[in-house]
C-alpha positions in Angstrom: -7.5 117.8 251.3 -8.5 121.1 252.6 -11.4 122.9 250.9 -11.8 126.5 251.1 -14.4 128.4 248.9 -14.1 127.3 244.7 -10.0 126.3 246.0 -9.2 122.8 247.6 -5.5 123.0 249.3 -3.4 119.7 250.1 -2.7 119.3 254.0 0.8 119.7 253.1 0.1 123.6 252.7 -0.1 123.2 256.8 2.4 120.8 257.4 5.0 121.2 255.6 7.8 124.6 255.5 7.0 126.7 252.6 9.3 128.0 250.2 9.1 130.6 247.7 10.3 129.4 244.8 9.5 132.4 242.3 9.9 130.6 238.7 7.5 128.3 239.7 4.9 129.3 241.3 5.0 132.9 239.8 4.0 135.2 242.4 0.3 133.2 243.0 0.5 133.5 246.8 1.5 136.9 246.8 -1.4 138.2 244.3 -3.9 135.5 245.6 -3.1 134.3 248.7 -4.7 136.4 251.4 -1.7 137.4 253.5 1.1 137.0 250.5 4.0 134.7 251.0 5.1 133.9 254.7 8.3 135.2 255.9 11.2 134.3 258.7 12.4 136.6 261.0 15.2 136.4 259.2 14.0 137.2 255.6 12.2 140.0 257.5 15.0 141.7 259.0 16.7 141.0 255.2 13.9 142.7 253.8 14.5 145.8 255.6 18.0 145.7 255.3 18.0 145.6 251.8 15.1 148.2 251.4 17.0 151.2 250.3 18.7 149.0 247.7 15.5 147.7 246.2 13.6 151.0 246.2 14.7 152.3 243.1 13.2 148.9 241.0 10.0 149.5 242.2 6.6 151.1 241.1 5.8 154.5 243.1 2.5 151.8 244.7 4.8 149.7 245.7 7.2 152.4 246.9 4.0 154.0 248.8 2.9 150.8 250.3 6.5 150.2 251.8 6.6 153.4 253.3 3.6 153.3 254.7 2.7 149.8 255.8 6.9 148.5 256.4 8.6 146.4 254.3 6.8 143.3 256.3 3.8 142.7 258.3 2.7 140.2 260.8 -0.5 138.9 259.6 -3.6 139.3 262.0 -4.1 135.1 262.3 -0.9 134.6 264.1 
C-alpha cells in the first residue's frame, strides 16, 4: 500500500492499466485526482476529433477551459 497524505492507494494504481469505467467510479479521479484520468494517444486524438460534437453538451467552463487549455494535456510528471 501506497500512502499519500489522509489517502492510502493499492500498488496496483502503479502497476496495473487503468480504465475509466464511469458508473463506477463516478468521476473521482477526474474531480480528485490531481491530473484527472490518464489518457492514450489514442483517446487523445479521439478527444479532439470528436470536440466539435461534444461542445454543445457542455457548460460555457467547461467550453472555456477546452478552448483555452486543448481538449488534453500532458501532465508535468511525465
Amino acid at each position: 500500500m501506497l500512502r499519500i497524505d489522509n489517502t492510502i492507494f493499492s500498488f496496483d494504481v502503479l502497476e496495473k492499466k487503468f480504465r475509466c469505467i464511469l458508473p463506477k467510479c463516478y468521476g473521482n479521479c477526474c474531480r480528485y485526482g490531481d491530473s484527472g484520468a490518464p489518457l492514450s494517444a489514442d483517446e487523445a486524438y479521439i478527444l479532439k476529433d470528436i470536440w466539435s460534437d461534444v461542445k454543445p453538451y457542455l457548460r460555457p467552463e467547461g467550453i472555456a477551459a477546452i478552448e483555452e487549455k486543448g481538449t488534453s494535456i500532458v501532465d508535468f510528471e511525465k
